[in-house]
PDB file with one MODEL, atoms N, CA, C and O in Angstrom:
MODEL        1
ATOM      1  N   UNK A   1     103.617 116.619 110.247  1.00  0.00           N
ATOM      2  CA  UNK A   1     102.705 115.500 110.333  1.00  0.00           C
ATOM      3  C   UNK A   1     103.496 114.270 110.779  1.00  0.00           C
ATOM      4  O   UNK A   1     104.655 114.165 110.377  1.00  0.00           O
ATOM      5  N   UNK A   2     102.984 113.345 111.561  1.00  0.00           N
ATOM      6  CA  UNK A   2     103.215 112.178 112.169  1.00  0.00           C
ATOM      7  C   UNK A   2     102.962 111.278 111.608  1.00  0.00           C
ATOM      8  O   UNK A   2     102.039 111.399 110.803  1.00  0.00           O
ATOM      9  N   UNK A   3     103.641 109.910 111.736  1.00  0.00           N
ATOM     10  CA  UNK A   3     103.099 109.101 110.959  1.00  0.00           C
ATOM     11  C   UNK A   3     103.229 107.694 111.999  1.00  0.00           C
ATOM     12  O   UNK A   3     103.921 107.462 112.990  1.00  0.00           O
ATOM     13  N   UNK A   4     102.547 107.167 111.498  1.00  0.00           N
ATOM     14  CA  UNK A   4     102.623 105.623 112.986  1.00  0.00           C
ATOM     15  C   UNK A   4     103.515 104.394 112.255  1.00  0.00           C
ATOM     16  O   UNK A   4     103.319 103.875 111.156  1.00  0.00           O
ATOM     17  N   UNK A   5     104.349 104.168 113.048  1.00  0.00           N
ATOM     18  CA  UNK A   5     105.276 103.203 112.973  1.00  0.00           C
ATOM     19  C   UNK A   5     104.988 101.721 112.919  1.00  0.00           C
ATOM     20  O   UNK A   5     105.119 101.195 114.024  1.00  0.00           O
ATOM     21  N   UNK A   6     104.735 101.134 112.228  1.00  0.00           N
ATOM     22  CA  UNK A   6     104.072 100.028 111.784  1.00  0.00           C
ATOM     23  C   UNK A   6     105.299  98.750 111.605  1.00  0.00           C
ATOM     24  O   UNK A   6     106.488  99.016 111.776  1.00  0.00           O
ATOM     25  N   UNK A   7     104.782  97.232 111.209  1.00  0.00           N
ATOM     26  CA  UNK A   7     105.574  96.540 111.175  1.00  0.00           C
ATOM     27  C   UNK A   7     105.375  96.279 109.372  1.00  0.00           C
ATOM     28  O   UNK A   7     104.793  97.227 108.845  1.00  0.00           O
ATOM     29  N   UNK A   8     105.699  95.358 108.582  1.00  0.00           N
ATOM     30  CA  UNK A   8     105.728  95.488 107.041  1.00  0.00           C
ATOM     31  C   UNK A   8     104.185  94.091 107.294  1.00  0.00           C
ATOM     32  O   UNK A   8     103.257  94.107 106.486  1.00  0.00           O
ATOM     33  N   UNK A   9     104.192  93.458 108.009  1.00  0.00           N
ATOM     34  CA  UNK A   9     103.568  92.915 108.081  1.00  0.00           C
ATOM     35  C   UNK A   9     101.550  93.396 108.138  1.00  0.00           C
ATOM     36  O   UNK A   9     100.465  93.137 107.618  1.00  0.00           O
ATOM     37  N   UNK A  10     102.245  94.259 109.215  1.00  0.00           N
ATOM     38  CA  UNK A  10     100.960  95.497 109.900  1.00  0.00           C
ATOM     39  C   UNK A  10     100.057  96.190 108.452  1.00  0.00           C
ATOM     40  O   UNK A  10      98.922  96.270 107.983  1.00  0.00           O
ATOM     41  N   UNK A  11     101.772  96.674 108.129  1.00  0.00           N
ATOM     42  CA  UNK A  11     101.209  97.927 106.979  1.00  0.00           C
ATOM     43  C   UNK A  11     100.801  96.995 105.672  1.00  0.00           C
ATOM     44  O   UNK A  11     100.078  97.576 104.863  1.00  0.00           O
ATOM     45  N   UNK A  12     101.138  95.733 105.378  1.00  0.00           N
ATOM     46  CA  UNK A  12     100.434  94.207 104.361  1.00  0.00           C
ATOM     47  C   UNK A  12      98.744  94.279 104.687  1.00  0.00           C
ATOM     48  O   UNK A  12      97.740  94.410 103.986  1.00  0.00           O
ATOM     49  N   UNK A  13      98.934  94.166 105.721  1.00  0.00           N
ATOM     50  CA  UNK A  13      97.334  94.012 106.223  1.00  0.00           C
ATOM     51  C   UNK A  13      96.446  94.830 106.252  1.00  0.00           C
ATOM     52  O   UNK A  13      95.327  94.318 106.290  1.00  0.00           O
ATOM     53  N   UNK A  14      96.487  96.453 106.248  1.00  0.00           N
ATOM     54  CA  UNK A  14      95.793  97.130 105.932  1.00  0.00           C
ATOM     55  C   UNK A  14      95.935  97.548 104.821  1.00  0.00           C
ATOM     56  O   UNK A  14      95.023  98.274 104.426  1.00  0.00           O
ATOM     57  N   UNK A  15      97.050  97.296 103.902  1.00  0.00           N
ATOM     58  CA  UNK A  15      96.847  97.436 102.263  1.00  0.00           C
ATOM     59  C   UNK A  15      96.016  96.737 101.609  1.00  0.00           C
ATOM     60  O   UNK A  15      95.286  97.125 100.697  1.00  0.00           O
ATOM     61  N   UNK A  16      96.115  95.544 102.117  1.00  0.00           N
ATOM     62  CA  UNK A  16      95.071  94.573 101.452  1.00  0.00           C
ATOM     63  C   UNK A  16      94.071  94.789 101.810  1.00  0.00           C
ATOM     64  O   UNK A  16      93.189  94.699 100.956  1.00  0.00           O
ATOM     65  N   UNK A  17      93.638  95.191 103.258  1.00  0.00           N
ATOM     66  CA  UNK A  17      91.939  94.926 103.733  1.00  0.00           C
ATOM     67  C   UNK A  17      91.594  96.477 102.709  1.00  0.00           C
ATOM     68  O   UNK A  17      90.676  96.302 101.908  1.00  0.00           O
ATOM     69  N   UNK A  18      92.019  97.426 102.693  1.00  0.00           N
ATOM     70  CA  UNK A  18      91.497  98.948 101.885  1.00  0.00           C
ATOM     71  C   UNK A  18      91.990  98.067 100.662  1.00  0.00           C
ATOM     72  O   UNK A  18      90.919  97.637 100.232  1.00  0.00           O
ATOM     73  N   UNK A  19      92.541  97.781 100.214  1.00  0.00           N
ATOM     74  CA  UNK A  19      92.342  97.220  98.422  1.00  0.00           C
ATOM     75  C   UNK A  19      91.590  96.473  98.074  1.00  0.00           C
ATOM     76  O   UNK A  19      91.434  96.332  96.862  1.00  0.00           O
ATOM     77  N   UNK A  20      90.836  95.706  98.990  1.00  0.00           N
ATOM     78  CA  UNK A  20      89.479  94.665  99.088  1.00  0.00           C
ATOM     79  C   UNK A  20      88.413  95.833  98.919  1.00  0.00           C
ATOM     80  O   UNK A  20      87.769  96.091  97.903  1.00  0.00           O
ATOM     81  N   UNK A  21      88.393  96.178  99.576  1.00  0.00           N
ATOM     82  CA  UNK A  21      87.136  97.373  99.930  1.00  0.00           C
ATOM     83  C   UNK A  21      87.242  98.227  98.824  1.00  0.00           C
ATOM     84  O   UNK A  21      86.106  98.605  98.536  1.00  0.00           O
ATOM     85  N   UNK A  22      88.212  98.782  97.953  1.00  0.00           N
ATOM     86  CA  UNK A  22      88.468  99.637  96.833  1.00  0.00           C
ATOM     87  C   UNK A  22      88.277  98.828  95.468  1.00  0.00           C
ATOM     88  O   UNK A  22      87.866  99.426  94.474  1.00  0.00           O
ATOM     89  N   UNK A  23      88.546  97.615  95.430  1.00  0.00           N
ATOM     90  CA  UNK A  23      88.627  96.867  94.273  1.00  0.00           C
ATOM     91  C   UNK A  23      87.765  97.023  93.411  1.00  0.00           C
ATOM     92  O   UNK A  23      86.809  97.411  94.083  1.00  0.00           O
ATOM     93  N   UNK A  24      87.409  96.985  92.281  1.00  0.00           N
ATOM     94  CA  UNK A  24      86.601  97.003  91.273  1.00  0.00           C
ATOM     95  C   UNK A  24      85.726  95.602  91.398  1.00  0.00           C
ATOM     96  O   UNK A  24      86.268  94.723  90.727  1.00  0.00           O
ATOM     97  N   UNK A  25      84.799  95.248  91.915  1.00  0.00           N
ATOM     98  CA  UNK A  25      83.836  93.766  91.956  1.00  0.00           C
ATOM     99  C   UNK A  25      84.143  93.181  90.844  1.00  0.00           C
ATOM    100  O   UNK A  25      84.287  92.001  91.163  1.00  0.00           O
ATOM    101  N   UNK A  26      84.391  93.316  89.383  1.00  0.00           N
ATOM    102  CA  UNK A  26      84.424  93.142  88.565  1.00  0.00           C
ATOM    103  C   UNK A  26      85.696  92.140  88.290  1.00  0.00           C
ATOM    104  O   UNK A  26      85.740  91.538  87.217  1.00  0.00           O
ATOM    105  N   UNK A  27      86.741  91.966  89.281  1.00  0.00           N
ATOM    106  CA  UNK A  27      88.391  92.016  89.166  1.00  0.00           C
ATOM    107  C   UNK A  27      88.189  91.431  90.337  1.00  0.00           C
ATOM    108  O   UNK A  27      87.504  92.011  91.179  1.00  0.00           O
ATOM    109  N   UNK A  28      88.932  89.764  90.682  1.00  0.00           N
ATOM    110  CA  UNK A  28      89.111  89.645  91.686  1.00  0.00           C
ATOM    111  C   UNK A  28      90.665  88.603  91.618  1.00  0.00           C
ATOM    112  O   UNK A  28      91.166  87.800  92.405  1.00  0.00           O
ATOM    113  N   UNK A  29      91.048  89.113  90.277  1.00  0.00           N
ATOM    114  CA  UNK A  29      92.648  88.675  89.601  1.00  0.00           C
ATOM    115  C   UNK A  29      93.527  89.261  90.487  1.00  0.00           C
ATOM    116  O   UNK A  29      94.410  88.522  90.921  1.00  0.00           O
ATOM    117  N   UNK A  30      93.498  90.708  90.962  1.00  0.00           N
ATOM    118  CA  UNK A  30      94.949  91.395  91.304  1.00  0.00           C
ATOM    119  C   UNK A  30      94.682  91.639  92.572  1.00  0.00           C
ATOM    120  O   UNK A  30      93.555  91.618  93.066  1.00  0.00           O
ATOM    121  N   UNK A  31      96.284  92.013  93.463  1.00  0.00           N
ATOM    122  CA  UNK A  31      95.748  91.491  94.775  1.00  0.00           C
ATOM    123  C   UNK A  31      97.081  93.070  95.316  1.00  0.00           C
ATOM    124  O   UNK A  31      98.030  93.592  94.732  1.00  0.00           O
ATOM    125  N   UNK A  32      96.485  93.272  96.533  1.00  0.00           N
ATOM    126  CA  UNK A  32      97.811  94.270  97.043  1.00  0.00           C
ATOM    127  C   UNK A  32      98.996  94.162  96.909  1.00  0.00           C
ATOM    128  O   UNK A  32      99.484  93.125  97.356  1.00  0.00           O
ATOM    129  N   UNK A  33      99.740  94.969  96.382  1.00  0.00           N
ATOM    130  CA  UNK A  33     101.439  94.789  96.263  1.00  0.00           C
ATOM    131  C   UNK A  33     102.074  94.510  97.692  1.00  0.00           C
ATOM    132  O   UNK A  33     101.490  94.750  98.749  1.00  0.00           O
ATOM    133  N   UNK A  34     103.413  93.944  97.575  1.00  0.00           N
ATOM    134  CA  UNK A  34     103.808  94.023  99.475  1.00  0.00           C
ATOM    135  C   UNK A  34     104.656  95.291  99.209  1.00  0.00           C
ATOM    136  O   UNK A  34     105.348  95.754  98.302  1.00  0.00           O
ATOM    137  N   UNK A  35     104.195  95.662 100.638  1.00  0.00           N
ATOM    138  CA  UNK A  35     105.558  96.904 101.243  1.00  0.00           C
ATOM    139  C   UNK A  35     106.951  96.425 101.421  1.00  0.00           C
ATOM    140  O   UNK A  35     107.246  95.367 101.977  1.00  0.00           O
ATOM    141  N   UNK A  36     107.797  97.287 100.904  1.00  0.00           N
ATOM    142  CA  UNK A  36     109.422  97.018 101.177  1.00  0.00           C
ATOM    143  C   UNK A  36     109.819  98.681 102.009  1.00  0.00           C
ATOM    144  O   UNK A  36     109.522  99.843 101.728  1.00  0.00           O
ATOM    145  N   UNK A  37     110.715  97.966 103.250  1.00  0.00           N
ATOM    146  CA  UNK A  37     111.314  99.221 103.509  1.00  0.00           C
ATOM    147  C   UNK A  37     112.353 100.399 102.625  1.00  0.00           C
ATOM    148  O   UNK A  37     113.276  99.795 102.080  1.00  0.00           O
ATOM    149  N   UNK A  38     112.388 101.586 102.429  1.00  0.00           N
ATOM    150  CA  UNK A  38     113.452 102.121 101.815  1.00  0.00           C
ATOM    151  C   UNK A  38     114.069 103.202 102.539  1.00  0.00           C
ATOM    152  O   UNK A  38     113.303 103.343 103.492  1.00  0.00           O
ATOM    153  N   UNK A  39     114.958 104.022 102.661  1.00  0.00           N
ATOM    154  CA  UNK A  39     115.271 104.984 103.017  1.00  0.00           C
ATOM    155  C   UNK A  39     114.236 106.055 102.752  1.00  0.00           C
ATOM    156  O   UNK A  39     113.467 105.684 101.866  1.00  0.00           O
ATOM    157  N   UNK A  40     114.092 106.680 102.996  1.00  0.00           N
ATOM    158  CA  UNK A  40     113.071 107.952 102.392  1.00  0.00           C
ATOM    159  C   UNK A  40     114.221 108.942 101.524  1.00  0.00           C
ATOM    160  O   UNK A  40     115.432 109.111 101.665  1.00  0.00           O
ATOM    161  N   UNK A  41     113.630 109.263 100.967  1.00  0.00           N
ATOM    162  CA  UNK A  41     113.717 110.149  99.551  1.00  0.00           C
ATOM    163  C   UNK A  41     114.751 111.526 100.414  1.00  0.00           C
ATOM    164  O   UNK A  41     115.923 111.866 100.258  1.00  0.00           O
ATOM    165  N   UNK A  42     113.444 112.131 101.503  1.00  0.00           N
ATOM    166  CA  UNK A  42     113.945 113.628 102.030  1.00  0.00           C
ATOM    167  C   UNK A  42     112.971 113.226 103.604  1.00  0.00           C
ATOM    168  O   UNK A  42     112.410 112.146 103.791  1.00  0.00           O
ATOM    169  N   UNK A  43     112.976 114.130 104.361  1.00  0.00           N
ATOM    170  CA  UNK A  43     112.660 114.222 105.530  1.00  0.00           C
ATOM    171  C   UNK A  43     110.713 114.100 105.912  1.00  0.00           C
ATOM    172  O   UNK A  43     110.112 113.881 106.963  1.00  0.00           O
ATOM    173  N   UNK A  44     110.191 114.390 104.357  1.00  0.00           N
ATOM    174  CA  UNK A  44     109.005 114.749 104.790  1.00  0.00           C
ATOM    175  C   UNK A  44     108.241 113.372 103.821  1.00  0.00           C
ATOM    176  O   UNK A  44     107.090 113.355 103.384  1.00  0.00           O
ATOM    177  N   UNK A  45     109.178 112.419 103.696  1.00  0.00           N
ATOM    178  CA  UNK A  45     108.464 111.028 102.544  1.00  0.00           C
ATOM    179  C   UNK A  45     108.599 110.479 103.536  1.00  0.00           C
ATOM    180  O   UNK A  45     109.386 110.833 104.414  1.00  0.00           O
ATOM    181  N   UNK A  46     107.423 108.945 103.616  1.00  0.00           N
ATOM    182  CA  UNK A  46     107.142 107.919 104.068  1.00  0.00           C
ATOM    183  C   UNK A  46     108.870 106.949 103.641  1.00  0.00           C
ATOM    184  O   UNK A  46     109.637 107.294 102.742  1.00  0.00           O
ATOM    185  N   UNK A  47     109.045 105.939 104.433  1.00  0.00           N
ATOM    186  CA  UNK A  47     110.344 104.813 104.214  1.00  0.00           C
ATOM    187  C   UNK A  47     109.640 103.910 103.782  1.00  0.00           C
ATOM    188  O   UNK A  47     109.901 102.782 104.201  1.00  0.00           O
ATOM    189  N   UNK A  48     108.735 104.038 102.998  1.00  0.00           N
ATOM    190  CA  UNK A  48     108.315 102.457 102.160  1.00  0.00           C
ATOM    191  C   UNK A  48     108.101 102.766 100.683  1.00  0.00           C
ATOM    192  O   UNK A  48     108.295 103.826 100.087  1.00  0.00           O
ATOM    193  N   UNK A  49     107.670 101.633 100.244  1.00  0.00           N
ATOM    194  CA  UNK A  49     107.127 101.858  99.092  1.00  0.00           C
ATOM    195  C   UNK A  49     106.531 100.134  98.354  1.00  0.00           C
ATOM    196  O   UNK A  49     106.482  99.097  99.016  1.00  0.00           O
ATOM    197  N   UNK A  50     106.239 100.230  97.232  1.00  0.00           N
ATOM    198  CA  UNK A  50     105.366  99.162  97.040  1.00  0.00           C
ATOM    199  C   UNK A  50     105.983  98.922  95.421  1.00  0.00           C
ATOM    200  O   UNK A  50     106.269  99.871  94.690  1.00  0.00           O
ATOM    201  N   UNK A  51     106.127  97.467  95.016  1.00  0.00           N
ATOM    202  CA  UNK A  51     106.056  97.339  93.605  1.00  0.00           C
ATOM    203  C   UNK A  51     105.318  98.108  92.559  1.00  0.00           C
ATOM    204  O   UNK A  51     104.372  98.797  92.941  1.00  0.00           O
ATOM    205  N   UNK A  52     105.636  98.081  91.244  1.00  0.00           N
ATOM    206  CA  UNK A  52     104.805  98.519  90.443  1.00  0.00           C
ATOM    207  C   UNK A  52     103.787  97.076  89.776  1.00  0.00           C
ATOM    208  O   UNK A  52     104.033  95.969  89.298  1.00  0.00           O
ATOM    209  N   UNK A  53     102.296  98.076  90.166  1.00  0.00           N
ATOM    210  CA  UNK A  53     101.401  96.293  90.065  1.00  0.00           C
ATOM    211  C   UNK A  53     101.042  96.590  88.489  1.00  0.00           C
ATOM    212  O   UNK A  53     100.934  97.730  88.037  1.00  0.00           O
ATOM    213  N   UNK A  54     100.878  95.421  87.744  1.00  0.00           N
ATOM    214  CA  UNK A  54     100.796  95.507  86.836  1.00  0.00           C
ATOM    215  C   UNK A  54      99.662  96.323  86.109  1.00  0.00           C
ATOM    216  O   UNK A  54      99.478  97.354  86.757  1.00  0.00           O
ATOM    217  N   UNK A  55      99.028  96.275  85.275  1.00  0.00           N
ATOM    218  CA  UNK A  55      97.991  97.466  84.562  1.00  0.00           C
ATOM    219  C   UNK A  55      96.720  96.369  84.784  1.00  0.00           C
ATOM    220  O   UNK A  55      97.047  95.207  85.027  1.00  0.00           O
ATOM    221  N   UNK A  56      95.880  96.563  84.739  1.00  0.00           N
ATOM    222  CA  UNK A  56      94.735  96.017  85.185  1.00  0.00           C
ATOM    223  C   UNK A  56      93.371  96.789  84.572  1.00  0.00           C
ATOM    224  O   UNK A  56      92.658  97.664  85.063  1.00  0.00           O
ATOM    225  N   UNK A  57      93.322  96.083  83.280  1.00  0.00           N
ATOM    226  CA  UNK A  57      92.191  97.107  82.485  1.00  0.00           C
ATOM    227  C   UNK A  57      90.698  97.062  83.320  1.00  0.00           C
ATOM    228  O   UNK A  57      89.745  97.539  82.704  1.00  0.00           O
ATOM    229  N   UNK A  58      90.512  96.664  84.316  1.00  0.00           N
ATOM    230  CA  UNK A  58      89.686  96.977  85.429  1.00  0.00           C
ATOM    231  C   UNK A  58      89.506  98.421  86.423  1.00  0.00           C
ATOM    232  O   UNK A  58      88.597  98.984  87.033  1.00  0.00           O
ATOM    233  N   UNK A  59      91.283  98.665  86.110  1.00  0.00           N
ATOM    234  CA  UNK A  59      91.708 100.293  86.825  1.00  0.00           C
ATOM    235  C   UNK A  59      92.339  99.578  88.300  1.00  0.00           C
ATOM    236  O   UNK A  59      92.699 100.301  89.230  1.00  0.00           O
ATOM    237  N   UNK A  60      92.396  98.457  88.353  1.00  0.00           N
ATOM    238  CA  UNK A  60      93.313  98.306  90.073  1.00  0.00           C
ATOM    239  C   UNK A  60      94.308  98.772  89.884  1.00  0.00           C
ATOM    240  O   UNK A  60      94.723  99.239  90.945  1.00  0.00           O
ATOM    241  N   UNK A  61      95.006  98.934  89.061  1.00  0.00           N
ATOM    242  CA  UNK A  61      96.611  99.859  89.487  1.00  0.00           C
ATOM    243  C   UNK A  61      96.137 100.973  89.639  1.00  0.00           C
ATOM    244  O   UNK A  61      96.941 101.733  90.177  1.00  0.00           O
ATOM    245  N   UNK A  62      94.740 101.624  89.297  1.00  0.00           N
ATOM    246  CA  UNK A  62      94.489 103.282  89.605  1.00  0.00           C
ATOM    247  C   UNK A  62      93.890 102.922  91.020  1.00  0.00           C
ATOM    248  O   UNK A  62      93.716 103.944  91.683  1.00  0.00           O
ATOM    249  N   UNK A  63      93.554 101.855  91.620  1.00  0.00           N
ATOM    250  CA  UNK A  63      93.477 102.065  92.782  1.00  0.00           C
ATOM    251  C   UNK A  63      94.266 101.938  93.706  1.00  0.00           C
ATOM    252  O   UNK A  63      94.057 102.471  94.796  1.00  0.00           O
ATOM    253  N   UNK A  64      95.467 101.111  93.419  1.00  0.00           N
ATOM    254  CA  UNK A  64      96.606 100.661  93.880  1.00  0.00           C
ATOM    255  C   UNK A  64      97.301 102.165  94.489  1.00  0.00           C
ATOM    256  O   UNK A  64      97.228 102.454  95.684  1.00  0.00           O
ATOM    257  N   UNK A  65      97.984 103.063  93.450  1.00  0.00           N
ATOM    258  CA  UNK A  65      98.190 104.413  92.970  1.00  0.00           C
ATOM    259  C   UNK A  65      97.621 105.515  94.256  1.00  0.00           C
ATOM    260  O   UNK A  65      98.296 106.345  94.865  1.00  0.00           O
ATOM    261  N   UNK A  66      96.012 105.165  94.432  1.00  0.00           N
ATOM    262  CA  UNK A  66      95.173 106.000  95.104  1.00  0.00           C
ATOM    263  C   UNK A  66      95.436 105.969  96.816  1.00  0.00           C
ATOM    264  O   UNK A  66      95.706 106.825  97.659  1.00  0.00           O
ATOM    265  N   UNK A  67      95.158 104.223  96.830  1.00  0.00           N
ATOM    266  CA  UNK A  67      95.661 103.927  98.409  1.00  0.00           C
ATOM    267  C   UNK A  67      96.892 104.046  98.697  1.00  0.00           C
ATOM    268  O   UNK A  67      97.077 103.994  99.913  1.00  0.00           O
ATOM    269  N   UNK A  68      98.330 104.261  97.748  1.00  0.00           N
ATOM    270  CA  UNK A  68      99.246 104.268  98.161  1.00  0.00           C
ATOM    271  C   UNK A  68      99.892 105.599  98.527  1.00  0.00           C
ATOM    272  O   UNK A  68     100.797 105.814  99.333  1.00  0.00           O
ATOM    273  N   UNK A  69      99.064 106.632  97.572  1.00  0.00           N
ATOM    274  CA  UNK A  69      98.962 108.039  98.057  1.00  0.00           C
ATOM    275  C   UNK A  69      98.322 108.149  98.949  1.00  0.00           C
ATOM    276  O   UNK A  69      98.866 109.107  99.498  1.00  0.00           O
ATOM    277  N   UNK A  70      97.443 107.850  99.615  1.00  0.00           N
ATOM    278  CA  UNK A  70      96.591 107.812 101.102  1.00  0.00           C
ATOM    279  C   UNK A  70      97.737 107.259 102.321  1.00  0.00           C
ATOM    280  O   UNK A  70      98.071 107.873 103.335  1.00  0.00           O
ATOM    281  N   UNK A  71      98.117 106.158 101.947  1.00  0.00           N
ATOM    282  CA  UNK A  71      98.295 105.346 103.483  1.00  0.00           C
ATOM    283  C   UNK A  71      99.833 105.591 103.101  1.00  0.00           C
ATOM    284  O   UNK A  71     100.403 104.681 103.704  1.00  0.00           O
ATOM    285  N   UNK A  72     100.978 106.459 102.307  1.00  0.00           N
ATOM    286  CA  UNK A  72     102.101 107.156 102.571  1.00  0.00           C
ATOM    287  C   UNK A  72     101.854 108.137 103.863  1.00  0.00           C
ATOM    288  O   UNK A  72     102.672 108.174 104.782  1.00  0.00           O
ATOM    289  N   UNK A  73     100.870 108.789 103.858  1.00  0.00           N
ATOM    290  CA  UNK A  73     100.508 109.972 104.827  1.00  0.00           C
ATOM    291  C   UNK A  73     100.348 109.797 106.256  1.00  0.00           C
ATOM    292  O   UNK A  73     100.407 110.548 107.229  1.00  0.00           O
ATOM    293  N   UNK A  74      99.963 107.672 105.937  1.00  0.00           N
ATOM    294  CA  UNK A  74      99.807 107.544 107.737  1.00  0.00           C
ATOM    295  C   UNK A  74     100.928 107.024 108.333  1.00  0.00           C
ATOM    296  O   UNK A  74     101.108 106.960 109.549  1.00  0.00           O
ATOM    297  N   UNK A  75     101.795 106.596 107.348  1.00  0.00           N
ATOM    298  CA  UNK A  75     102.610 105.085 108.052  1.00  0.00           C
ATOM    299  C   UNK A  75     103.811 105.228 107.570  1.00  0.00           C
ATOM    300  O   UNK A  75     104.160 105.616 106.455  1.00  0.00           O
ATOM    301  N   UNK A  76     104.749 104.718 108.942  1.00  0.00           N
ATOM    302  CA  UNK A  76     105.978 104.468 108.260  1.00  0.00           C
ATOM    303  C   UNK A  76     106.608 103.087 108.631  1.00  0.00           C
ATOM    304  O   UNK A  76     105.954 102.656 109.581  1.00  0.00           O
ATOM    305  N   UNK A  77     107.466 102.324 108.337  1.00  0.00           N
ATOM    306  CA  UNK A  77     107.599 101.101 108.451  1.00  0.00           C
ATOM    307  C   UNK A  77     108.738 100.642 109.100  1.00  0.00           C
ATOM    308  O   UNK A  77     109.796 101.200 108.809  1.00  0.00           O
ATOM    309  N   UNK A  78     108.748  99.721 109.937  1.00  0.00           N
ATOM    310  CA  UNK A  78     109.873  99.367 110.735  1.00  0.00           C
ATOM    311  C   UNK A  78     110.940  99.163 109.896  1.00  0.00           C
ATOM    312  O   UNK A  78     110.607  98.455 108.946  1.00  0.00           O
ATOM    313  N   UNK A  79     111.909  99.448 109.872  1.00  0.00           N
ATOM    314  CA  UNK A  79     113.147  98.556 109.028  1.00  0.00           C
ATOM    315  C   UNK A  79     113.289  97.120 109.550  1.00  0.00           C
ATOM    316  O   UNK A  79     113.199  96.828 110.742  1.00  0.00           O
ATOM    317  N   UNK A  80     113.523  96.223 108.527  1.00  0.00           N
ATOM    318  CA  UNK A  80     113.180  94.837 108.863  1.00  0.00           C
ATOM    319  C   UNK A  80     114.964  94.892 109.509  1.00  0.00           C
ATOM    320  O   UNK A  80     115.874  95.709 109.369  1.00  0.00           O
ATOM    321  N   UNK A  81     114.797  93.168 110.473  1.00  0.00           N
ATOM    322  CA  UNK A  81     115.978  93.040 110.988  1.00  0.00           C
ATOM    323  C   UNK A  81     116.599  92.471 110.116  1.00  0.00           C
ATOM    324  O   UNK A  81     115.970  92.048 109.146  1.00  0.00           O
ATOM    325  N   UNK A  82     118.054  92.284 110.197  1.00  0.00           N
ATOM    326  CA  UNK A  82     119.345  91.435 109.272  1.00  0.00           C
ATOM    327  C   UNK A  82     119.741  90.480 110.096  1.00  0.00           C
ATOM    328  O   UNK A  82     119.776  90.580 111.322  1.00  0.00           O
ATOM    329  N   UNK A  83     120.042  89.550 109.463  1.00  0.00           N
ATOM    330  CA  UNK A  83     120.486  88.550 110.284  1.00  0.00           C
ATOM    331  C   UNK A  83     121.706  88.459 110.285  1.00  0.00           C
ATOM    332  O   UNK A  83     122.261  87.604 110.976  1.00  0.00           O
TER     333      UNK A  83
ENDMDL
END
């Protein structure tokens, strides 16, 4: 499987617009974690990953959790530059 090469910025913006759309109406406190680049784990993991968002007795960290298991599968992330 392929995955599309995105900028951290790119892959911000569709975390948030699907965590808008997933959110609990109820909860409009917690907001998408940002992406950080990482090495990948092994050959077949995504190079990002996301903070741990806090607990949210609404369930947004179970949605947090949900989209981040989804959009690992599409995307992988530029490594940012160094200056």
């Amino acid at each position: 499987m392929s995955r599309a090469t995105i900028t951290s910025a790119q892959l911000y913006a569709i975390l948030d617009r699907e965590f808008r759309q997933l959110q609990p109406m109820a909860c409009r406190r917690c907001r998408a974690p940002l992406p950080y680049w990482r090495a990948p784990p092994d050959e077949v993991s995504a190079n990002w990953n996301i903070g741990t968002p806090e607990e949210c007795p609404r369930g947004c960290h179970r949605v947090v959790a949900e989209l981040l298991a989804r959009m690992w599968t599409l995307y992988d992330m530029e490594p940012e530059a160094r200056n």
